[in-house]
C-alpha positions in Angstrom: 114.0 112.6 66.4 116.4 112.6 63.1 119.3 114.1 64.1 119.7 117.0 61.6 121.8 121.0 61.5 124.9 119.7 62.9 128.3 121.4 62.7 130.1 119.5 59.4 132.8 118.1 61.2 130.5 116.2 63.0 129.1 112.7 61.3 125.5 112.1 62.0 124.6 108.3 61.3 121.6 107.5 62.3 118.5 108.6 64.8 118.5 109.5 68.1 115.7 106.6 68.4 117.8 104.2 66.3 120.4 103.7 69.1 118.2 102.0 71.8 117.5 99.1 69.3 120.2 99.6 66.3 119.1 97.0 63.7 120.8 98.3 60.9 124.3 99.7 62.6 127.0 97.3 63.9 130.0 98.7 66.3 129.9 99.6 70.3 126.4 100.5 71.6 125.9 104.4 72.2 125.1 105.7 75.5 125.5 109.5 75.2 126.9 111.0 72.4 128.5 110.2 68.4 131.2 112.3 68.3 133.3 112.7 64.4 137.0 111.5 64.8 137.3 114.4 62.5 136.5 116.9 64.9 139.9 116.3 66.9 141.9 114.7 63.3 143.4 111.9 65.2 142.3 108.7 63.6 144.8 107.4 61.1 144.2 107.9 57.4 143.1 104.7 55.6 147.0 104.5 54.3 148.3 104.6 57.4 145.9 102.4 58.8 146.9 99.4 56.1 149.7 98.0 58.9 146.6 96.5 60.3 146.6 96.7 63.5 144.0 93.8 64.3 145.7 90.6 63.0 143.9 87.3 61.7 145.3 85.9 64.7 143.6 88.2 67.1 140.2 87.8 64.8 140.7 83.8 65.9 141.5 84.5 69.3 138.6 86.6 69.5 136.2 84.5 68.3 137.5 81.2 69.6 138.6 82.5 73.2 136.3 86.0 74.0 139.2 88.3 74.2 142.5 89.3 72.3 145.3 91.8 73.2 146.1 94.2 70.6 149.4 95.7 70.8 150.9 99.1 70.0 147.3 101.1 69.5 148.4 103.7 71.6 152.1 104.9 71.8 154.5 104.8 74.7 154.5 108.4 74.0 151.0 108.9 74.3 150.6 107.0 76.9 153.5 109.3 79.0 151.8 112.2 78.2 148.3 111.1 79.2 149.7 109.7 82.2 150.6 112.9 83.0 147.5 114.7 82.5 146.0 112.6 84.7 148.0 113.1 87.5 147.6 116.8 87.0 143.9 116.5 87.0 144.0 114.4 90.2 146.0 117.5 91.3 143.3 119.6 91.3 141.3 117.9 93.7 142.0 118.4 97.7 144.7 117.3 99.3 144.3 113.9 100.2 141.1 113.5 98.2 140.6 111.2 95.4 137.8 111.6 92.9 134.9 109.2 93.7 135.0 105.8 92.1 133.5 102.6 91.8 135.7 99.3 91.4 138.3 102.3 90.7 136.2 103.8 87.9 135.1 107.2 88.1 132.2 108.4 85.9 131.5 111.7 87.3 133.9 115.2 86.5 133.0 114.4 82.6 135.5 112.2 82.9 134.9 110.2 80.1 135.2 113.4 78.0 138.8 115.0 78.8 141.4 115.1 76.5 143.3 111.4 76.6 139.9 109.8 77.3 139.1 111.3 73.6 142.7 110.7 71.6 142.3 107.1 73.3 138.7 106.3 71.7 139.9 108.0 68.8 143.1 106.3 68.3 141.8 102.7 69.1 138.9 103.3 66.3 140.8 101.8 63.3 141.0 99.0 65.5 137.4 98.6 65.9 136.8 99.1 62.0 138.3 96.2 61.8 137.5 94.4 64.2 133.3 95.1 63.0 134.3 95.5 59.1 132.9 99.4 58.9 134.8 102.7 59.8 130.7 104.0 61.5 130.9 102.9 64.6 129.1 104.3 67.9 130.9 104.0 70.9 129.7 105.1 74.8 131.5 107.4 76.8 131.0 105.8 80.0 134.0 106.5 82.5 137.6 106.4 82.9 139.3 103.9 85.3 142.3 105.0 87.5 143.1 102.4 90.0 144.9 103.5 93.3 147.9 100.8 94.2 146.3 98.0 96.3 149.1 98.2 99.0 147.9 102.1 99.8 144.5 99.9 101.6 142.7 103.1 100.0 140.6 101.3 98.2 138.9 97.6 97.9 140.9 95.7 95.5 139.7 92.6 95.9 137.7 90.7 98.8 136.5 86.8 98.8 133.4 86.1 97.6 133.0 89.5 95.7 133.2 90.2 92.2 131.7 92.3 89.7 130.7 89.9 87.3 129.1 91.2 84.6 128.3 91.5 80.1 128.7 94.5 78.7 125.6 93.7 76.0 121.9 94.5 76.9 120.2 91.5 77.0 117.3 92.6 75.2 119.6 92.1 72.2 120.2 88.6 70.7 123.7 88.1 69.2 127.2 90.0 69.6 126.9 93.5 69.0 129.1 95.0 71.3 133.1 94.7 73.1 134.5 96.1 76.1 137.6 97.3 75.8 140.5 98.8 78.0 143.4 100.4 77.0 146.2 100.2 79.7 148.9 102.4 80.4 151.1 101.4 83.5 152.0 104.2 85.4 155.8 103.8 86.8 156.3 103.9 90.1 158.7 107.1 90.4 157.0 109.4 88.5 
């Protein structure tokens, strides 16, 4: 099914069929949905994006080690205010009541789709254009993690001989073609 009559802002790349086997498209595997980073205008412009986020350093790091940190996608700003839409969404659920999660991620309440879950993606993008050489990316909106202190005994944080070991990339699929990524935001502990 060629994915065809969409709205302008959005950027249709490809066919629906094309994403369980992508041979021609490299970036994060899609699950759900392509959403435009136009439709929201919070990517950086390709001038502002020349500071360049995603260093040779972290490109060695990557490859040589699995995993880098990239610092200073997301603003301490942003990160307050998101912060604080999330603990205004937890609001709304009853009192003493926590959404339900897995390994403290919580996939159901379209969580994956609020507002910060979005600006996040969105924001960390340039990131991943770099990182994969190509601004078309496809991503999947999965979940959202929000982890409830350890000490509260709320909620497993960690037991002896259980782990969640795991590779975010289908095995079907031979080579690297995809990254986890989170994007932290510590919470302080006096709101």
């Amino acid at each position: 099914m060629t994915i065809q009559n969409w709205p302008p802002a959005w950027e249709p790349i490809g066919r629906f069929d094309d994403f369980q086997q992508p041979t021609n498209l490299r970036g994060i595997s899609l699950q759900r949905t392509i959403f435009s980073a136009r439709r929201f205008g919070l990517l950086l412009s390709p001038e502002q994006e020349q500071g360049r986020m995603f260093t040779q350093q972290n490109r060695e790091e990557l490859e040589t080690q699995g995993v880098t940190v990239v610092k200073n996608v997301i603003s301490e700003e942003d990160c307050d205010r998101h912060q604080q839409f999330f603990r205004n969404w937890l609001k709304k659920f009853s009192e003493g009541q926590w959404p339900q999660t897995s390994n403290s991620l919580i996939q159901g309440y379209s969580s994956g789709h609020l507002q910060p879950a979005w600006e996040v993606r969105l924001r960390a993008k340039p990131v991943f254009a770099q990182v994969w050489g190509t601004h078309k990316l496809l991503t999947s909106m999965d979940f959202i993690a929000i982890g409830r202190p350890p000490e509260d005994g709320e909620e497993k944080f960690w037991a002896e001989g259980d782990n969640w070991l795991h590779v975010g990339q289908s095995a079907d699929r031979v080579g690297l073609h995809a990254y986890q990524v989170p994007v932290g935001c510590k919470i302080d502990e006096n709101p």
